[in-house]
N, C-alpha and C positions, 0 to 999 in steps of 0.2 A: 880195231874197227868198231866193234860196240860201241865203246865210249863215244865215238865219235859221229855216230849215230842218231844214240841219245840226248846229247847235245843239240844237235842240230834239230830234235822233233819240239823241244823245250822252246827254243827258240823261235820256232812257229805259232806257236801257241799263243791264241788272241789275248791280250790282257782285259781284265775286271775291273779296272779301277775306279771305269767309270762309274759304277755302280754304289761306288763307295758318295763319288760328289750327289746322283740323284739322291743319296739315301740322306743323308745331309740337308738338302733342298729339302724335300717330303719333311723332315725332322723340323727346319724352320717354320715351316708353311704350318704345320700342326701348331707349334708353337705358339705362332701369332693369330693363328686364329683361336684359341684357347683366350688366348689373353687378351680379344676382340668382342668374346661372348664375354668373360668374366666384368668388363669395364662395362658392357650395356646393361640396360631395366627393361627388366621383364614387365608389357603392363598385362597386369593381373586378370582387370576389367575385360579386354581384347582377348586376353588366352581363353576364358571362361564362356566369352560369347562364340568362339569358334567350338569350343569341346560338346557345347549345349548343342548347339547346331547340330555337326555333325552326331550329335547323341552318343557321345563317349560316358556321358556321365548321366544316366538313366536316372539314378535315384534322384540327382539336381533338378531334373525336371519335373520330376514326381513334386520335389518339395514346392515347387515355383508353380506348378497347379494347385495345388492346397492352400499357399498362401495367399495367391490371388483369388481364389475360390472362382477358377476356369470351369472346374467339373461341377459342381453346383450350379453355372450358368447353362452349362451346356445341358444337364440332365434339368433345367426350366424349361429349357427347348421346346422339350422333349414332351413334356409334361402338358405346356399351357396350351389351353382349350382354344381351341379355333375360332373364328369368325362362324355366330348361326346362320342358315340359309333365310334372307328377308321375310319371302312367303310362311315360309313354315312359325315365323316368329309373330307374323300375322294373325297367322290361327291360331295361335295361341292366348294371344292380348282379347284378340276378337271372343274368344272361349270365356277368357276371363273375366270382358264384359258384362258379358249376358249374365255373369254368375254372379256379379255384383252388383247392387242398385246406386255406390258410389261412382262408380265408374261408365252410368247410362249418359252421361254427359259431355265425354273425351271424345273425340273423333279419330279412328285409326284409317290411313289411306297411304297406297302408296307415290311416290313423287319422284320418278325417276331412278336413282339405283339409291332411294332411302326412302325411310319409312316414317313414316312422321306422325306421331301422337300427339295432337293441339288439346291444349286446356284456356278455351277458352268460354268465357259467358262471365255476366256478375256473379255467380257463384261460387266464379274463382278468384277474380281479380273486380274489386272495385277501384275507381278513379282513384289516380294518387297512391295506391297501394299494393302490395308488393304480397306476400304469403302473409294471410292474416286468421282464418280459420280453421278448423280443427279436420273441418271436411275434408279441406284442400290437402292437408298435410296427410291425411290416410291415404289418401288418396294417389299423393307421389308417395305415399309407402306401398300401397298395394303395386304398382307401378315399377317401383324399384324391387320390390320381393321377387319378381320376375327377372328385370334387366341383371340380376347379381348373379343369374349363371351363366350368362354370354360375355361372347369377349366382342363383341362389336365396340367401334368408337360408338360414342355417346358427344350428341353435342347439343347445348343448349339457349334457344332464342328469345328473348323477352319481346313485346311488343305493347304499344301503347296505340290511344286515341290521339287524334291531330290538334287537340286543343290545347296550347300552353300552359304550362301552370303559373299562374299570377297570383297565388294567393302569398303573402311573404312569412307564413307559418308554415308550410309546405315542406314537409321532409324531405323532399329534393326538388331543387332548383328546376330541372329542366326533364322533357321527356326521354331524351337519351339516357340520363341518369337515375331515372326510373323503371327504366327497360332492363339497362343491366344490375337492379336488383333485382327486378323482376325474375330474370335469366340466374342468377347466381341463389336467389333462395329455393327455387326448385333444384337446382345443380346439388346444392348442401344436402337437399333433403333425397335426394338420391343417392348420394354416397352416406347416409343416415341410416340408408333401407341397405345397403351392402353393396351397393354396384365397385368393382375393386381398381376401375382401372381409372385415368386423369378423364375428367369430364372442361370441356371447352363451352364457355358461359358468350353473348355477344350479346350486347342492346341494340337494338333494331329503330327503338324509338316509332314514330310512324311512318315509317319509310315504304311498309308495304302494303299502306292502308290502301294505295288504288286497287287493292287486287280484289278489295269487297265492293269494287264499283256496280256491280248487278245485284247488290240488295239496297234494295230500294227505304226500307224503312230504317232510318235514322237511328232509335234507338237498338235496334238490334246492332245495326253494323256497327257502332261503338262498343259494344258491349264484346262483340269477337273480333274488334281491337283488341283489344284488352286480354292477349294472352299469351301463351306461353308456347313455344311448337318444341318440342324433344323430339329431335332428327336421330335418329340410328343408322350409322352408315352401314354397306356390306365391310370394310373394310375391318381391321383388328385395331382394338383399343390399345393405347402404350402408356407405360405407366402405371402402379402403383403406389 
């Protein structure tokens, strides 16, 4: 009776085999995929921009700061001196005035959200000419000894009388093109005196001579044609 028992429990007994074909399957499937990666290219380029990203590789990023010099810009940020308050840089020019006998002859006012230093009179500019005496040039030096510790934009206008130039000796042609030397040798002599940021030069030519229409006498009004305005915006200077 045992044996016959034992047999018959044997007999019931679920079989495994199938475990043998999944295990087979799984074994190909490993296989080809093995040999799916082995046959592709890795791009090098792609793995590196996702490792940086996700910041797996700290020190890579460190080097790719340094080399771009990221930290050096960011700690100028940091550093670079603000736009000065208009008023307060007022009082100071105004201050400096008074302390100077070169400089009894500038005019400081304000003009809407800037501040504008004219140079003009024949003491600065005679007809036809551009920066020519010694006065003029201390002058936008004393001038510039001041603007070289602000970072306001700096911008610079040349301006001329309404009469043509016809003489055919004439070191330049036309009043436009005497305006913007006019505008560009004061610019020079500004960044001479140390101002550090890009200075913006325009010839104006006489375009805004009507604005001297309530002076009456002739020669004066030509004479402050004849000059120069250095606008200081509130805004921050760019450039180096």
């Amino acid at each position: 009776m045992t044996p016959f028992f034992t047999d018959k429990m044997e007999t019931n007994k679920p079989s495994t085999i199938w475990m043998t074909s999944l295990a087979d399957l799984l074994a190909l499937l490993l296989a080809f995929f093995v040999l799916m990666f082995s046959m592709s290219e890795i791009k090098v380029d792609r793995w590196q921009t996702v490792t940086e990203t996700l910041g797996n590789k700290i020190s890579d990023d460190n080097d790719l700061v340094t080399k771009t010099g990221a930290a050096e810009k960011n700690m100028a940020m940091i550093r670079e001196p603000k736009a000065i308050d208009l008023a307060y840089l007022e009082h100071v020019l105004n201050g400096k005035k008074q302390q100077s006998p070169l400089l009894a002859s500038i005019e400081i006012f304000k003009a809407e959200e800037k501040l504008v230093v004219s140079l003009a009179g024949s003491e600065f500019f005679q007809p036809g000419t551009e920066i020519e005496s010694e006065n003029m040039i201390e002058v936008v030096y004393l001038l510039g000894n001041t603007l070289r510790h602000i970072a306001n934009r700096v911008e610079v206008y040349g301006h001329t009388d309404p009469d043509p130039i016809t003489s055919p000796t004439a070191k330049y042609k036309s009043n436009w093109a005497l305006s913007v030397a006019r505008a560009l040798s004061v610019a020079n002599a500004l960044k001479n005196s140390g101002y550090g940021y890009s200075i913006r030069a325009f010839g104006m030519a006489d375009s805004r001579f009507n604005e001297l229409s309530q002076i009456t006498d002739k020669d004066q009004k030509y004479s402050l044609a004849r000059r120069v305005d250095i606008v200081i915006q509130e805004a921050a200077g760019q450039g180096r």
